[in-house]
Every structure is written in C-alpha cells, then in structure tokens.
C-alpha beads as a LAMMPS data file, in Angstrom:
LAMMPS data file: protein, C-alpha beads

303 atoms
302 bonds

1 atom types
1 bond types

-500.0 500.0 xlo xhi
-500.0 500.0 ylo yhi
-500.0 500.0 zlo zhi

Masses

1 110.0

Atoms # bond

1 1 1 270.871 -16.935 319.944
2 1 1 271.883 -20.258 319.539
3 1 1 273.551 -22.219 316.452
4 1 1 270.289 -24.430 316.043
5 1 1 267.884 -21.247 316.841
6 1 1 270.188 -19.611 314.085
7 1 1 270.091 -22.819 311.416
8 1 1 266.215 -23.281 312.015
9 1 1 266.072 -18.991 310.840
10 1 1 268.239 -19.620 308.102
11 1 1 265.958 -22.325 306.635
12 1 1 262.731 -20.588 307.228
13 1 1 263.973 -17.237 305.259
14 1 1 265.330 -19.911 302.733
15 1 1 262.021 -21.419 302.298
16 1 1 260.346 -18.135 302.199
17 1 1 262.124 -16.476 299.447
18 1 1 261.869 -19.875 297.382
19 1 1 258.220 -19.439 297.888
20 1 1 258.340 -15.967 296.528
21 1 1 260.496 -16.721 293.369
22 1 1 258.103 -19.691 292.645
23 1 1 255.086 -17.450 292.787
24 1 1 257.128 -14.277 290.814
25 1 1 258.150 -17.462 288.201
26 1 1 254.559 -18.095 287.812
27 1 1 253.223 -14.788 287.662
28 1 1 255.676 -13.899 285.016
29 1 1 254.872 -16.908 283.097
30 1 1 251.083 -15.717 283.034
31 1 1 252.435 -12.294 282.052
32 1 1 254.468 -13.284 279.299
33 1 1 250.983 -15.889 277.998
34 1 1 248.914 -12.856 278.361
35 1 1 250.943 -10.298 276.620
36 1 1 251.301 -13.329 273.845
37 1 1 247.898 -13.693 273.464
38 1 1 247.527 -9.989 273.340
39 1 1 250.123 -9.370 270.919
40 1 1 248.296 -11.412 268.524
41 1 1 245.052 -10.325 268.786
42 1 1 246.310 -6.342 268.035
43 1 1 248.883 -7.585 265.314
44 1 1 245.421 -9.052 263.367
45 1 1 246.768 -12.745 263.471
46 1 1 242.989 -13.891 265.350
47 1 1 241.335 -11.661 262.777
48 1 1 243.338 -13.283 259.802
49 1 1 242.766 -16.873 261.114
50 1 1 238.983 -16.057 261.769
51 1 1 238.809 -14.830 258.413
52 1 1 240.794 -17.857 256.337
53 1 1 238.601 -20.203 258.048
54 1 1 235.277 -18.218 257.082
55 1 1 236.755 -17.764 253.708
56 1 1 236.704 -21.674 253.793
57 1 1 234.148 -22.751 255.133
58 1 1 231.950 -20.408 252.667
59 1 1 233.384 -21.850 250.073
60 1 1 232.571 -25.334 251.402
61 1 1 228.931 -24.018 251.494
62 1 1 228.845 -22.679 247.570
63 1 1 230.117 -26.580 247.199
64 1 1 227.435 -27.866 248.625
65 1 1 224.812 -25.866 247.099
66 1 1 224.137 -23.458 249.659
67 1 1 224.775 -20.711 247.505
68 1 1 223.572 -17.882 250.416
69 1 1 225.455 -18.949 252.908
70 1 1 228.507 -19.354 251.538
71 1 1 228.312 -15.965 249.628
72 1 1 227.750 -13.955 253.259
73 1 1 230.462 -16.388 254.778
74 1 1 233.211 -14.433 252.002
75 1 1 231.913 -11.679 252.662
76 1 1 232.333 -12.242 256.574
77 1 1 235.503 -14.026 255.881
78 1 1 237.022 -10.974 253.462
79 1 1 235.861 -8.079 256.105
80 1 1 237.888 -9.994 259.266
81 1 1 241.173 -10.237 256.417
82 1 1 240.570 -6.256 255.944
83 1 1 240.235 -5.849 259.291
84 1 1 243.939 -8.373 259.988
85 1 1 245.774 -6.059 257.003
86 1 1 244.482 -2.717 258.586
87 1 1 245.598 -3.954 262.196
88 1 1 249.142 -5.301 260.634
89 1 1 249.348 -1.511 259.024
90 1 1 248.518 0.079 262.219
91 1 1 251.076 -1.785 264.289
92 1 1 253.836 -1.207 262.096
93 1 1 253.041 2.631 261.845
94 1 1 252.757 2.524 265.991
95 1 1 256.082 -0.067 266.261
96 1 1 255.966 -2.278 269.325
97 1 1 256.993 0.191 272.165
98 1 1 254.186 -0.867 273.907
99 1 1 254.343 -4.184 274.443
100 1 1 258.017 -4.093 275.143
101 1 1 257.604 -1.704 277.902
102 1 1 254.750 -4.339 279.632
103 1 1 256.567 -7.429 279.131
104 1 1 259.623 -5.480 280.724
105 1 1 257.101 -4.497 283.254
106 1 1 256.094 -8.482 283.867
107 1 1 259.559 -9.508 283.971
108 1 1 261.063 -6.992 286.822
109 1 1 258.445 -7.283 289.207
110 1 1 259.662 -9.889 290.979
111 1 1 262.702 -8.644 291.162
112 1 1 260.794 -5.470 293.198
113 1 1 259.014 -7.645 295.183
114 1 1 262.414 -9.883 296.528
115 1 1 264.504 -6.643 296.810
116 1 1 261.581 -5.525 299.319
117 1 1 261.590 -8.335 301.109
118 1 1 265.413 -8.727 301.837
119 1 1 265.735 -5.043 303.227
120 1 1 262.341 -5.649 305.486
121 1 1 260.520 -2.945 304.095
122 1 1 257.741 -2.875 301.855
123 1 1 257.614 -0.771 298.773
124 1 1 254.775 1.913 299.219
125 1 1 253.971 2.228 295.034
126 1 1 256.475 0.253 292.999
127 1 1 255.099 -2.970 293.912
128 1 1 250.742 -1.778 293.895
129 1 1 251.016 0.421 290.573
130 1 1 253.443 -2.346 288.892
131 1 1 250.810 -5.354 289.847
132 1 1 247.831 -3.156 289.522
133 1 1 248.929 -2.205 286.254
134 1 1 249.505 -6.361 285.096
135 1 1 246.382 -7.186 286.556
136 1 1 244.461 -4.195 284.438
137 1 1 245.628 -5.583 281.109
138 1 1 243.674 -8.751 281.958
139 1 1 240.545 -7.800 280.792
140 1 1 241.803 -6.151 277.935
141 1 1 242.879 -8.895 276.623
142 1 1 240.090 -11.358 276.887
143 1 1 237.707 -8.912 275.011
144 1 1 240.150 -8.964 272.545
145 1 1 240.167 -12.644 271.798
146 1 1 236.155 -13.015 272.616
147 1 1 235.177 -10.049 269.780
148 1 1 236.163 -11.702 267.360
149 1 1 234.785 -14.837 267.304
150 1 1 231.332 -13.230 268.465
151 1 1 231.528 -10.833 265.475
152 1 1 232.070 -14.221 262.967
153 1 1 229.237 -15.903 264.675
154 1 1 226.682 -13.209 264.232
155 1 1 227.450 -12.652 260.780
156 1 1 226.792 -16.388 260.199
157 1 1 223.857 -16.588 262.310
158 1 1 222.120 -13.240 260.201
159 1 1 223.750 -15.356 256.763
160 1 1 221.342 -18.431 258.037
161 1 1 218.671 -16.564 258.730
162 1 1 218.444 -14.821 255.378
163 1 1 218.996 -18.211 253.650
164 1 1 216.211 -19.935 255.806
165 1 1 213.554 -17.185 254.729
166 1 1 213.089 -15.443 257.952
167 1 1 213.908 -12.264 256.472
168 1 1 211.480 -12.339 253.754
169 1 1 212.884 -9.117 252.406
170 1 1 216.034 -10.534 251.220
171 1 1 215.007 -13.774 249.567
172 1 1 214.459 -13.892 245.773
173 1 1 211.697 -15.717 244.771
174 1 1 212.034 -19.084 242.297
175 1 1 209.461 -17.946 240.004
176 1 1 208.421 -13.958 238.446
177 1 1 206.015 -15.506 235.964
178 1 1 202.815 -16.275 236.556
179 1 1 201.043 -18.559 234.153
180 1 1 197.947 -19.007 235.176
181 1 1 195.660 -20.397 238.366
182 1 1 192.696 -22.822 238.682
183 1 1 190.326 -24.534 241.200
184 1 1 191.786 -28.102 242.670
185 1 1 189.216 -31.260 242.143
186 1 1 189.700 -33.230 245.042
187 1 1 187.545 -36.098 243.741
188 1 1 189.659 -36.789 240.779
189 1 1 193.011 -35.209 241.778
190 1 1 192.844 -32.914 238.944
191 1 1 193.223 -29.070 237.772
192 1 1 192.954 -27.416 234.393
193 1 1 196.615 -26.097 233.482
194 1 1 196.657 -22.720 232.412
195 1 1 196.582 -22.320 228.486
196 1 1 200.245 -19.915 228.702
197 1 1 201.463 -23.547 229.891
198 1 1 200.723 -25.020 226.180
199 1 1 200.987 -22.032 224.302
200 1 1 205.008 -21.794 225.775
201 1 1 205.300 -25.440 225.338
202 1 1 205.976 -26.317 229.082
203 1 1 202.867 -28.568 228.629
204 1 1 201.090 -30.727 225.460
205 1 1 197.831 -32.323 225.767
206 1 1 197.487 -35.908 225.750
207 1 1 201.223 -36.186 226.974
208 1 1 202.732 -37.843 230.000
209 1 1 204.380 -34.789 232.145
210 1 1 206.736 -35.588 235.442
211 1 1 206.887 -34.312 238.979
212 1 1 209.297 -33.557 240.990
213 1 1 210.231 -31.589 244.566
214 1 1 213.462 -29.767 245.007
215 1 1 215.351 -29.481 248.299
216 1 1 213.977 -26.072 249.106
217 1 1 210.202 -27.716 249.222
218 1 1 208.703 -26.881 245.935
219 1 1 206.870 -28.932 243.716
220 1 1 207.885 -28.100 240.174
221 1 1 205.981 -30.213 237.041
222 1 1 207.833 -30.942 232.660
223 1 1 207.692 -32.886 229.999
224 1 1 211.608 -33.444 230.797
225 1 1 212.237 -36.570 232.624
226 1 1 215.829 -35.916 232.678
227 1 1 216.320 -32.841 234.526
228 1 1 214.081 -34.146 237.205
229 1 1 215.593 -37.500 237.712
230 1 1 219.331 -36.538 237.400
231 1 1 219.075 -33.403 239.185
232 1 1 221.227 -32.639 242.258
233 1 1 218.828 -30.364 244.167
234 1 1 215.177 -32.487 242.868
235 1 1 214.035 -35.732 243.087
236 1 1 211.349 -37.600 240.873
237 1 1 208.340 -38.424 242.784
238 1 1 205.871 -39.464 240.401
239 1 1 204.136 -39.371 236.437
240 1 1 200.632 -38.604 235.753
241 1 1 198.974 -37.701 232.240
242 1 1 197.434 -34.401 231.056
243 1 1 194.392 -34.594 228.827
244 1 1 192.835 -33.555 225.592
245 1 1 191.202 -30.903 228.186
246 1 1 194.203 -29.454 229.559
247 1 1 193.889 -31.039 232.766
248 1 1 196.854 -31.913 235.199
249 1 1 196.466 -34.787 237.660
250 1 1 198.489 -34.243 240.753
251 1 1 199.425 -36.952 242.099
252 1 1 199.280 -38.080 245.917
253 1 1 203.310 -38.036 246.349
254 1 1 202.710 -34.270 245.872
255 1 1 199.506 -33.772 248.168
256 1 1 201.320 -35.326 251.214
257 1 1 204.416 -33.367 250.583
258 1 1 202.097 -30.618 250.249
259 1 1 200.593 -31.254 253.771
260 1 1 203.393 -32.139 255.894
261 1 1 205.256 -28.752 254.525
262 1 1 202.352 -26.444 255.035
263 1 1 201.537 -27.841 258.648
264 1 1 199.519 -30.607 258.329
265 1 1 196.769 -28.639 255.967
266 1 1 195.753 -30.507 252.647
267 1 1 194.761 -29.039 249.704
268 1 1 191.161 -29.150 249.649
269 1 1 188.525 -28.826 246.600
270 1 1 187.732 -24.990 245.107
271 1 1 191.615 -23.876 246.569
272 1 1 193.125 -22.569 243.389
273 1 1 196.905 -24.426 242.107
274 1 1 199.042 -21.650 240.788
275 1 1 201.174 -22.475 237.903
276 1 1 204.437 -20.054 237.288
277 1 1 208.070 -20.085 235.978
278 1 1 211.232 -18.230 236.421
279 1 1 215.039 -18.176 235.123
280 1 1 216.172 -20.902 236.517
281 1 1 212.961 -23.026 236.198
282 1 1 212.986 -22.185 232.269
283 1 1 215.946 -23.491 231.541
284 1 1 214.862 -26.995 232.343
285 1 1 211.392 -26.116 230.793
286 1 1 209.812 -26.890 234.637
287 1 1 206.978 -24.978 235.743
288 1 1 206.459 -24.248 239.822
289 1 1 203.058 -25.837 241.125
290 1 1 201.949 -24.291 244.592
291 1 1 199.048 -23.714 246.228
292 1 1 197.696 -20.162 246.084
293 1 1 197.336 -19.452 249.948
294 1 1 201.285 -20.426 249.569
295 1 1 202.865 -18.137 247.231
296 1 1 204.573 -15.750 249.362
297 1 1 208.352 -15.805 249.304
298 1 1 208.388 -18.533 246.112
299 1 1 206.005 -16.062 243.639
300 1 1 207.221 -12.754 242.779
301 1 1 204.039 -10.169 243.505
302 1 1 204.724 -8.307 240.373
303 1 1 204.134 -11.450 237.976

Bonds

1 1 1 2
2 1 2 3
3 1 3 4
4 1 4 5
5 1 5 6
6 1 6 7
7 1 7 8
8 1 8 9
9 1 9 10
10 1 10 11
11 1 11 12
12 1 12 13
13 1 13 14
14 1 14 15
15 1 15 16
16 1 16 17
17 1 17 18
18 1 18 19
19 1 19 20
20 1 20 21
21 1 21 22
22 1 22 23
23 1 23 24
24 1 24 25
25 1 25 26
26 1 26 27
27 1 27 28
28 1 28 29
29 1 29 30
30 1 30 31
31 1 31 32
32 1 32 33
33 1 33 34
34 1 34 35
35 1 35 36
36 1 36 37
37 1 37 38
38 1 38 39
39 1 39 40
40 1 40 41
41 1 41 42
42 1 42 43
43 1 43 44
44 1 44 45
45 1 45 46
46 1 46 47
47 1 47 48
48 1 48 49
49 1 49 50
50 1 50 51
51 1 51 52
52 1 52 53
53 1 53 54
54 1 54 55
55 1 55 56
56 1 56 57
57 1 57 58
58 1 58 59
59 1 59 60
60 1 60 61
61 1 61 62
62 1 62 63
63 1 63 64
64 1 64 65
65 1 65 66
66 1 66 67
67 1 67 68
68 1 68 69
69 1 69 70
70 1 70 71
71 1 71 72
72 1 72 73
73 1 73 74
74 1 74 75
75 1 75 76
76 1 76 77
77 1 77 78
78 1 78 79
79 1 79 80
80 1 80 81
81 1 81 82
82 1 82 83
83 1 83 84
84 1 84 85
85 1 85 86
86 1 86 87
87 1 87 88
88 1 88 89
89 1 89 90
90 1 90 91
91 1 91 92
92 1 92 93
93 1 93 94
94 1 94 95
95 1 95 96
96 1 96 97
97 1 97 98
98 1 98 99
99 1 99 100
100 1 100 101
101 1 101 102
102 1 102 103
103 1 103 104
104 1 104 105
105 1 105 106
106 1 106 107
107 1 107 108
108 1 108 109
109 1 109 110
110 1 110 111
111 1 111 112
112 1 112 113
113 1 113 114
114 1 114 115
115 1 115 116
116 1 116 117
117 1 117 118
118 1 118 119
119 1 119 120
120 1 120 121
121 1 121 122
122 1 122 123
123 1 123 124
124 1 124 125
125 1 125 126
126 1 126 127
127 1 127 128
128 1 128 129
129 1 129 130
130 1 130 131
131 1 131 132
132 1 132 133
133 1 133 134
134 1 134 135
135 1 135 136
136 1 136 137
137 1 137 138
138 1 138 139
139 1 139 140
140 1 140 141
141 1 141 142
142 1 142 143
143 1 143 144
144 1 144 145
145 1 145 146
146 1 146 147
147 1 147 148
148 1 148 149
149 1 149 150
150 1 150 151
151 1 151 152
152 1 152 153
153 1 153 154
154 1 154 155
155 1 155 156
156 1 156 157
157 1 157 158
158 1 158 159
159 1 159 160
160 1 160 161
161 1 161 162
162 1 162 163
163 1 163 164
164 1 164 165
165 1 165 166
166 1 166 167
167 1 167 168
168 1 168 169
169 1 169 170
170 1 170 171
171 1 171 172
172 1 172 173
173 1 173 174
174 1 174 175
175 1 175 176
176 1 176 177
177 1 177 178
178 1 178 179
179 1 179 180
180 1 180 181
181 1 181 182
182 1 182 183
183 1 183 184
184 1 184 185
185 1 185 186
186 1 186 187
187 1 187 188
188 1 188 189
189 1 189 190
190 1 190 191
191 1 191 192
192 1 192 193
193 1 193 194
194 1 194 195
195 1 195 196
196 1 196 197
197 1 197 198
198 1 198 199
199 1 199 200
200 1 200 201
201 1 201 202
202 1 202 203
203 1 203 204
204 1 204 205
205 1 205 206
206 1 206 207
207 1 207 208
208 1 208 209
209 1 209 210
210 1 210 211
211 1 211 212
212 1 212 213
213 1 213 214
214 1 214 215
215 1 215 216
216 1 216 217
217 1 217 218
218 1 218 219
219 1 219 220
220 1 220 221
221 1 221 222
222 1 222 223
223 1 223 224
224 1 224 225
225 1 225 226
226 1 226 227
227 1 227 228
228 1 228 229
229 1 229 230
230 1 230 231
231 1 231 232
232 1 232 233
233 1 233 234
234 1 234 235
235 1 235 236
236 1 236 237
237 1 237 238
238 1 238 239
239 1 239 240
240 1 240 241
241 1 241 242
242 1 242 243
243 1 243 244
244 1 244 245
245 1 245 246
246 1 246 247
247 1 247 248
248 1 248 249
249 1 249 250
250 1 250 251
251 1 251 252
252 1 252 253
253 1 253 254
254 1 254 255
255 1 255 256
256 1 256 257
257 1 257 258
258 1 258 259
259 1 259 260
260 1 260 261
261 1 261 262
262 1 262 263
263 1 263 264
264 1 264 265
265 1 265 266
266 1 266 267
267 1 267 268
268 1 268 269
269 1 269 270
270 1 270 271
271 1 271 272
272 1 272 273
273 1 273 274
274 1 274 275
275 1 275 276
276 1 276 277
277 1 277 278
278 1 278 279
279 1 279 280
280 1 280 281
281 1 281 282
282 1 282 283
283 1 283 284
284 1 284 285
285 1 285 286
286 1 286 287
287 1 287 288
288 1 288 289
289 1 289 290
290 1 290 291
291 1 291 292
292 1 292 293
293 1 293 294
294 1 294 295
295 1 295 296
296 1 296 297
297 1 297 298
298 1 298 299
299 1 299 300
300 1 300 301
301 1 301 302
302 1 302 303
C-alpha cells in the first residue's frame, strides 16, 4: 500500500471515530437530561412545585371572591405537597443506588461502543442490552413529568365545575327560608310581598325598598341602600316603592336581567315571584326575589 493510500485510511478511521464520540457525547448528554428530569420527578420536586403553585393560585381565588375554587385549589395544592414529602421519605429510605447505577450506565456506553469498534468486532450484548436498557427508561420518564400536571388539571377542572353549578349536588343554596310566593302583574309590574317580609322587618309599607343583582345572577330586594350600593359582589340597579297594600313593584332593570339569564323567557302575568332569605342574605336584611319555575339550586327544598 502506498504512503497516500495509507494517509487517505488514516483520515477516514480519524473521521469515523470523531463521528462516533460526537454521537456517544450527545447521547450521553440526553442521558444525563433524562435521568435529571427523572430524578426530580421521583425525589417529589414536580409534585412540590405543582403543589406551591396550586397552593397559590387558590389563594389568589379566595382573594378574589371565588371562595370554591380556591378552597378545592388547597386542597389540590396540599394533596401534591403530601404526595412531594411522602416521595422525599421514600427516596431517602431507598438511597439513590438506582440512579447512580443508570447514569454510570449512560456514561460508559460509549466507551463500549469505541472499544468495539477499534478491535473490529462488534459486541454481541454489551452494546443492545446497555442501549436497550437507556432507551427503556424513556418512557418512564415522560409519564412521570405528564401525571402530574394532568392530575392538577383535573382537580381544577372538577373544582370549576362544582363552583359553576353543574354538579347540583354540591352547591349550597343562597337562601333556606322561604317567605312567601305570589302571582306577577304584568300590567303594572307589581306583586304582593309576602306578610313574613313585614312581620321580620325586611319590608315596611309605604317605604322606598332597593334592588340589586349580585355576581352569581340573583336579584335580591332591602330597605338598606348601603349594602347594595357599596357591595363588592352586587350592584344597585334600581328603587321602586311598596304600598299601603304590601305590593312590590319590580322594576324593568330586573325583568331584563331576568330574561337574558333564564334564556330569553320573561316573566309573564299569573307566574308566581318567590320571596326567601338565608344567612348571608340576613345579615344585610336582603331578601332573594326569583321566579318560581327558577328556584332550583338558589332555594333550599326543605324551606
């Protein structure tokens, strides 16, 4: 052979064993990210940051006045901090054995793979049950990291659903006291209070009372302009006057809201206006106004 047949050779092994060390560098690298990533999903570090930031943001909800939510976000957020402590616990009992033995695992197989190639032969196992056994932990890994984060999100999404009223089952209602009901005039906007109304001083004849319609939807109806007007979850919509005969005129403000909430249905003449308190309506002296047909979910059935 001659000296350039020999030089040309000398460059081509050269070339192919930089190759291989650039693709062993690599595939380490990705080893070492992997067993990172997996290392910190079984030592409960995604758990504990999943549930800090749940903790958070429920507490951002309770802030904001969505009381619901934000309670079933701590709760989310305090089971994912168990679940971080338990997984801490768990490691330390175990000790890290493990994932010493695969990242030395990562790290030597490219030695295998060079020492192969530079004595011509190819290793029949070391080199298949070394990659195969890199390659398995792949999978492993990624359901690690994606559980978590799936687990947070359905807790959040059943948290929303609860607060939103599709699970009827769970909601309390605003008001457990039913005063009284009565036919709607349509003609002259009015319907006679019930006498409980008067008789618990919510209402006094010949008296101006206001109205006013919280954030959840409902209509609620006092003597109290206050409450109503300063009120961070209600806003004043309107004033109307109650007579010598007990009757309450509602006004249009609360007929439209009325119809756009219940699906474009107005309130019609004969459809009976239930009156009712609760709790938290009591201690602003408010009574809930809703139509009868629309009670469910807002009027406890036992009142």
């Amino acid at each position: 052979m001659s000296h350039r047949d020999a030089s040309h050779e000398s460059i081509g092994e050269h070339s192919e064993r930089g190759q291989q060390r650039d693709s062993g560098g690599a595939g380490g690298t990705a080893g070492k990210l992997s067993g990172y990533v997996r290392k910190g999903a079984r030592s409960g570090a995604l758990a504990g940051l999943g549930g800090g930031a749940t903790v958070v943001r429920g507490l951002r909800s309770i802030r904001a006045g969505h009381r619901a939510r934000g309670v079933a976000r701590l709760a989310v957020g305090a089971g994912l901090l168990a679940i971080a402590v338990v997984q801490r616990r768990s490691r330390r009992d175990r000790g890290e054995r493990i994932d010493i033995e695969q990242s030395d695992v990562v790290d030597t197989s490219p030695d295998i793979e060079s020492a192969a190639s530079e004595s011509g032969s190819q290793p029949d196992h070391a080199g298949g049950e070394e990659a195969s056994s890199v390659v398995d932990t792949g999978p492993d890994i990624e359901d690690a990291v994606a559980d978590q984060p799936e687990e947070v999100e359905q807790a959040e999404s059943t948290a929303e659903t609860d607060e939103s009223g599709e699970s009827a089952d769970d909601v309390v209602p605003l008001a457990d006291d039913r005063l009284g009901a009565a036919a709607f005039d349509e003609h002259s906007n009015k319907v006679p209070a019930p006498q409980r109304a008067f008789n618990q001083e919510f209402l006094s004849m010949n008296a101006e009372v206001v109205w006013g319609i919280r954030d959840d939807d409902a209509v609620v109806v006092s003597q109290l302009y206050d409450p109503i007007e300063d009120g961070d979850d209600v806003r004043y919509v309107a004033s109307t006057q109650v007579t010598e005969d007990r009757l309450v005129t509602v006004p249009d403000e609360v007929l439209d809201h009325w119809e756009s909430v219940y699906d474009g249905v107005r309130v019609a003449g004969g459809d009976d206006i239930v009156f009712a308190t609760g709790d938290e309506l009591e201690r602003n002296e408010q009574l809930l106004v809703v139509p009868e047909a629309y009670t469910d979910g807002v009027v406890s059935d036992d009142a």
